[in-house]
Backbone bond lengths (Angstrom), bond angles and torsions (degrees), N, CA, C in turn:
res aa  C-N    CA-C-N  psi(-1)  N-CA   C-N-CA  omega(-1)  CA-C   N-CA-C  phi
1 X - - - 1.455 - - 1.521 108.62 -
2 X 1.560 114.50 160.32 1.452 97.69 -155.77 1.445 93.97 -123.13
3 X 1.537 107.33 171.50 1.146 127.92 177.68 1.308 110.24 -113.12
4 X 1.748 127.43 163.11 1.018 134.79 -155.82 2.182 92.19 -89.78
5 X 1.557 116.09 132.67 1.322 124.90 -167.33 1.186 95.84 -62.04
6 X 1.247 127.83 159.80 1.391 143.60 149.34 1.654 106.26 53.92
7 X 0.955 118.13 1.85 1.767 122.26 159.81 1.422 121.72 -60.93
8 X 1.558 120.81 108.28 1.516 105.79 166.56 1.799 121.28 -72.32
9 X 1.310 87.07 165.02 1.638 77.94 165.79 1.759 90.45 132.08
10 X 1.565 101.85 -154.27 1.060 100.50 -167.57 1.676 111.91 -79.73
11 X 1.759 113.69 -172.94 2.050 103.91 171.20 1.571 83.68 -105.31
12 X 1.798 90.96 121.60 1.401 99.31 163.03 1.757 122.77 -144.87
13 X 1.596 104.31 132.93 1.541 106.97 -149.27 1.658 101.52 -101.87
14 X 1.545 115.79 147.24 1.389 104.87 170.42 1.422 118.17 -61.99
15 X 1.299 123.39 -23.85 1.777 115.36 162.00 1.665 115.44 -41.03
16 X 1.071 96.13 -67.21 1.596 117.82 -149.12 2.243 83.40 -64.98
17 X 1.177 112.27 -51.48 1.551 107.80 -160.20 1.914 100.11 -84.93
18 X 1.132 100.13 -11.33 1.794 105.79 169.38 1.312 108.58 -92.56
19 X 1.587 141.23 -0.98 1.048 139.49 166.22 1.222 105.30 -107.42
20 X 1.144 136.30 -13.08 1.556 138.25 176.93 1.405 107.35 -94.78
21 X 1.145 124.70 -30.47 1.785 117.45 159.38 1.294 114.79 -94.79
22 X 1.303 126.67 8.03 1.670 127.28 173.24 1.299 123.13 83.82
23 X 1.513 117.28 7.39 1.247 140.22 178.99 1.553 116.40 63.08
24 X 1.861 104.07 37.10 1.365 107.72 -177.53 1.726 88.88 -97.94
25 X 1.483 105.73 166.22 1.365 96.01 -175.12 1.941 98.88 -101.65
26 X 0.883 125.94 135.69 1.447 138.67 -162.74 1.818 110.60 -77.68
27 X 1.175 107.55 -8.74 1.677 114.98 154.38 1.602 109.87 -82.03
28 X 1.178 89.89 -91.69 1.595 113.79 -165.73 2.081 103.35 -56.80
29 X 1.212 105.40 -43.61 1.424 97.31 174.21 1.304 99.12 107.05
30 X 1.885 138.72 -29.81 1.277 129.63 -165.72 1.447 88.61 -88.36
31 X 1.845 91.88 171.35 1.282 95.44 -146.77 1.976 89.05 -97.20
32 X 1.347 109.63 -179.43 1.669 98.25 -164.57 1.687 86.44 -131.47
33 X 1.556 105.52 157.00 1.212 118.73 -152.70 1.315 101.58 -93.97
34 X 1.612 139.71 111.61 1.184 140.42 -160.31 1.632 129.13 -74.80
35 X 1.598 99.95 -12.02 1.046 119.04 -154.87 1.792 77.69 -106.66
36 X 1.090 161.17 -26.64 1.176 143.05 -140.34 1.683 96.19 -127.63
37 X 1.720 94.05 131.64 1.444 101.40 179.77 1.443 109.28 -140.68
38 X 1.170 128.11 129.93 1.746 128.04 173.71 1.604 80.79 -175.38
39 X 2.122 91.90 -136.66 0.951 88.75 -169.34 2.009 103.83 -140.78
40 X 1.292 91.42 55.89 1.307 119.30 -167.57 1.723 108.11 -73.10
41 X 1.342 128.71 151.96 1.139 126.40 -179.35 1.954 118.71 -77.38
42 X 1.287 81.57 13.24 2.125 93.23 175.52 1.200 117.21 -130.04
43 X 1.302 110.75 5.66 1.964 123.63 -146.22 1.673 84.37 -97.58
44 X 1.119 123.23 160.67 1.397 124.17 173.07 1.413 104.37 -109.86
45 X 1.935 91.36 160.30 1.366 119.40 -153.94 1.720 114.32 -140.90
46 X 1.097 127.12 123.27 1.497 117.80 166.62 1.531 113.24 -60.00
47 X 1.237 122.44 121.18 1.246 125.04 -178.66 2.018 109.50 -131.29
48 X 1.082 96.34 99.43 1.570 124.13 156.10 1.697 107.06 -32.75
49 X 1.628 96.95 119.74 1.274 116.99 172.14 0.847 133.82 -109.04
50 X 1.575 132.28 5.79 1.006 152.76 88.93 1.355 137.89 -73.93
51 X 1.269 124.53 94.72 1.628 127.32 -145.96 1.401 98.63 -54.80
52 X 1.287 132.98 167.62 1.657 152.51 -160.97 1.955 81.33 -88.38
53 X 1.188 104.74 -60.07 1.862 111.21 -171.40 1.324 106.58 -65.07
54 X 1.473 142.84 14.07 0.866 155.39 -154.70 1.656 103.44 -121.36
55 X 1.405 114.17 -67.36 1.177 140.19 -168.47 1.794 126.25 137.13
56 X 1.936 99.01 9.32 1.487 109.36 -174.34 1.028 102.33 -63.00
57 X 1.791 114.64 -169.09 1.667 120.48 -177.46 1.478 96.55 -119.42
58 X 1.060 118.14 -148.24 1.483 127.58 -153.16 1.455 84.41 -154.24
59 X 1.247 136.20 38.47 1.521 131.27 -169.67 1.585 105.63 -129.13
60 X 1.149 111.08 156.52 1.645 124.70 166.32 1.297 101.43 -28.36
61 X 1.419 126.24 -92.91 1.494 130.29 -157.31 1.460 96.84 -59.67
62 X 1.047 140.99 -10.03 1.306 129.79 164.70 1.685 134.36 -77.86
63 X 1.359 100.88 -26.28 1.574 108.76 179.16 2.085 113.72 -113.95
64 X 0.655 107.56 150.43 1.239 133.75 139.31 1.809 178.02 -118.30
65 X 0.976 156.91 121.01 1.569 156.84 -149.53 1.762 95.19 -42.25
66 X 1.573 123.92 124.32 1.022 112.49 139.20 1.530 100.29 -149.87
67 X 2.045 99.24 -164.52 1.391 97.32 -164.33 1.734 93.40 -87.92
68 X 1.375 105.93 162.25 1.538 100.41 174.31 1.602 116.98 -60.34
69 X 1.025 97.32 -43.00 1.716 95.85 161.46 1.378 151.23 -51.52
70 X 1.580 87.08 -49.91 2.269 91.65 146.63 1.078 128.55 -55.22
71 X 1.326 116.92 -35.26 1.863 137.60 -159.31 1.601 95.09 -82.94
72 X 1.334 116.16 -37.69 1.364 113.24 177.19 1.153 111.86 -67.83
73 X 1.203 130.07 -52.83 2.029 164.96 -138.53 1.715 76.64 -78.98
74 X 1.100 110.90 -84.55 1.413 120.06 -171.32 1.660 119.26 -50.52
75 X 1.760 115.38 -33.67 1.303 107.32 171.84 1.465 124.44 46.43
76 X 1.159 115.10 -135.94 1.593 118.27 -176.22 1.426 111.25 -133.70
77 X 1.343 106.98 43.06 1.683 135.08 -175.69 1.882 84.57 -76.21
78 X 1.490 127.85 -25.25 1.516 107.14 165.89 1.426 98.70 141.78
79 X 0.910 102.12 172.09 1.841 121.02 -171.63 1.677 102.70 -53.14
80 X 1.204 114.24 152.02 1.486 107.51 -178.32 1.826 84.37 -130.84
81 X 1.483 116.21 158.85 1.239 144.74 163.74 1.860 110.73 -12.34
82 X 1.027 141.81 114.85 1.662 129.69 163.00 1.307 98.93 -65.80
83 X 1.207 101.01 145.86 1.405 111.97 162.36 1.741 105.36 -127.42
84 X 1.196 118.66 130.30 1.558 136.40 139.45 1.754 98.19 18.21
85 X 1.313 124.72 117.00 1.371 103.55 145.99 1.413 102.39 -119.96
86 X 1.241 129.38 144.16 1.473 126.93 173.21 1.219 106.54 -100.57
């Protein structure tokens, strides 16, 4: 499973960060299909919550599970809400 190219920061996989948010997608809220990977408009995606062009990190508390389609939708329209990571 892959990591985002040429990003510093930490190694972080859509498994590992789609099982740590429950594989709901953190826009939209439905949940995203774990088993499906390309680059499909339902397929999940690491999506930066503080965008990299922004000044975000490339770290855990920084990203989250969504669908490739929210992650696009949403773009770099701006910082979205932190949430808690435990």
């Amino acid at each position: 499973h892959s990591t985002r190219a040429g990003a510093k920061g930490e190694r972080i996989t859509i498994t590992a960060i789609g099982n740590r948010d429950a594989w709901q997608c953190h826009i939209c809220k439905r949940t995203i299909n774990r088993k499906q990977r390309g680059n499909g408009p339902l397929h999940p995606s690491i999506d930066h919550l503080i965008p990299l062009s922004c000044g975000g990190t490339h770290t855990k508390d920084n990203v989250a599970i969504a669908h490739r389609q929210c992650n696009s939708e949403r773009c770099v329209s701006g910082e979205v809400q932190l949430r808690l990571v435990g």
